[in-house]
Each structure stands twice: as structure tokens, then as C-alpha cells.
C-alpha positions in Angstrom: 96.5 107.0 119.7 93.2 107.4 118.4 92.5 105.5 115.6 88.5 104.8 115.1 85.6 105.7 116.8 82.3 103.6 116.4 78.7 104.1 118.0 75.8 101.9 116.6 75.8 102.4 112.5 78.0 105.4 112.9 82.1 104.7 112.2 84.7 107.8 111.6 88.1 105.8 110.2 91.2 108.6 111.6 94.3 108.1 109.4 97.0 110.6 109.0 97.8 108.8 105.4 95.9 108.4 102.9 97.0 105.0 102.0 95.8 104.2 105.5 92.8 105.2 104.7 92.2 103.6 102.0 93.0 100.0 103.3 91.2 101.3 106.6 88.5 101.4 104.3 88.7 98.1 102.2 88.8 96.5 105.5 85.8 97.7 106.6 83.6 97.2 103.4 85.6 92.9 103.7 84.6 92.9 107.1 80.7 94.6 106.5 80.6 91.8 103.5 81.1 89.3 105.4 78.1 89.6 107.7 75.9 90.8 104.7 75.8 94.6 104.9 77.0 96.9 102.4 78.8 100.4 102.5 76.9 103.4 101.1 78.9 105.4 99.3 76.4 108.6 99.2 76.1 108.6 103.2 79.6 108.2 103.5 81.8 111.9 104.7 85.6 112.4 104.2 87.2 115.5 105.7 90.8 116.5 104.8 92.5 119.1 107.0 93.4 121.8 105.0 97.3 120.7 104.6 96.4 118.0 103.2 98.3 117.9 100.1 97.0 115.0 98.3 93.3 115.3 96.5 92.2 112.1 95.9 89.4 110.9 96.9 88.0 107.6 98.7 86.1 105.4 97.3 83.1 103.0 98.6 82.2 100.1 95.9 83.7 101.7 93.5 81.8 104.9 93.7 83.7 108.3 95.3 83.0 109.7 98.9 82.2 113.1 98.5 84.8 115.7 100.5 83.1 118.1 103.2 84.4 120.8 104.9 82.0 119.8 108.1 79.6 117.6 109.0 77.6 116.1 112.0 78.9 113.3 113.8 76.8 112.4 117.1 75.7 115.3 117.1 79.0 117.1 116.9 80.1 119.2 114.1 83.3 117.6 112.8 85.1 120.3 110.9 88.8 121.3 109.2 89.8 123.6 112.2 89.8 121.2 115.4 87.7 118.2 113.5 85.3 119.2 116.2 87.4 117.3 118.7 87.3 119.4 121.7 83.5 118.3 121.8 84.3 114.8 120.9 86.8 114.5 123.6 85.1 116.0 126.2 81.7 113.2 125.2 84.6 110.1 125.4 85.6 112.0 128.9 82.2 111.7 130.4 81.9 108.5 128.9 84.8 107.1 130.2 83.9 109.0 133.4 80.5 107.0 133.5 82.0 103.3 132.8 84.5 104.1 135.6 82.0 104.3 138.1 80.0 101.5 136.9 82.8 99.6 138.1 82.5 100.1 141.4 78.6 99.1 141.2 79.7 95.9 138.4 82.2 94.9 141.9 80.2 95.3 144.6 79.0 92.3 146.2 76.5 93.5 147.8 74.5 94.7 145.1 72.3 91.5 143.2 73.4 90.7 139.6 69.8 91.1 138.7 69.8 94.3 139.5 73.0 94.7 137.8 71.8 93.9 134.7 68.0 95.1 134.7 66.5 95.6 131.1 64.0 98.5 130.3 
């Protein structure tokens, strides 16, 4: 199962609870303490599905995480219908497609590790 997906500065926590979520959260802002960064509450999304019963709302440092009905995650709509997985899932697909054949190149012998690795 799914649980998080991260790219560079962007992380969605999943959770079907929302007592999951909120110590999904906590453990993030301990761990983003520890290395001296800090949560910001007013760029952080939630997004509740609409059965979601419960109403309360997250909090980052003390301050509330607004709820949005959609919002842009690289550069995919994430919304209440489908979360905007379809697009999501189809980006981790090619993704995954991509490392997969890297493999082969990462094993072959007869290509030079400093080709392998080449920066720029």
C-alpha cells in the first residue's frame, strides 16, 4: 500500500485515519527538527474525501492546515473525486518504467562507470 509520496521539498502524508495522520504528521515536523527545518503551516494542503466524517483539522506548530477541495501536487491536480490519482499513478508508472531500464545500463559491464554516472 501506498503510504507517502516525496519529491525534493514536496511530501503528501496518505492516511485513511485521522489519528494516523496526525502522528504521520508529528513525525515529520520531529524528524524536520532535527536537521533544522521547520514545517509551514500556511503552505501546508489537507484534502478529506468527501465521506470523511470527522472535521478536525491538522495542525503544523500549533497553527491549523487549511482544508482544500483541490490543489496542485507536481503538477497534478489532487482533488476529492480520484485525489487526482489516475495522473499520479500513471507519473510513478513511467517512473518506475524509467529506473527499470536503467538497470540494465547500471549492470552492464561493458558500459564505463564514468559514463554511468556523468554529471551535467
Amino acid at each position: 500500500m501506498l503510504e507517502d509520496l516525496e519529491f525534493a521539498d514536496n511530501i503528501a502524508l496518505l492516511s485513511s485515519r485521522l489519528n494516523d495522520l496526525h502522528e504521520k504528521t508529528g513525525r515529520l515536523t520531529e524528524e524536520a527538527a532535527r536537521v533544522g527545518l521547520k514545517l509551514n503551516a500556511r503552505k501546508c494542503k489537507t484534502l478529506r474525501r468527501e465521506y470523511a466524517s470527522n472535521r478536525e483539522r491538522i495542525a503544523v506548530n500549533g497553527e491549523k492546515v487549511q482544508d482544500f477541495g483541490e490543489f496542485p501536487y507536481l503538477r497534478a491536480t489532487v482533488d476529492k473525486e480520484d485525489e487526482g490519482s489516475r495522473d499520479i499513478k500513471n507519473r510513478l508508472q513511467k517512473a518506475r518504467g524509467a529506473s527499470q531500464r536503467l538497470g540494465k545500463v547500471w549492470a552492464a559491464r561493458g558500459i564505463g562507470r564514468g559514463t554511468k554516472i556523468r554529471k551535467g
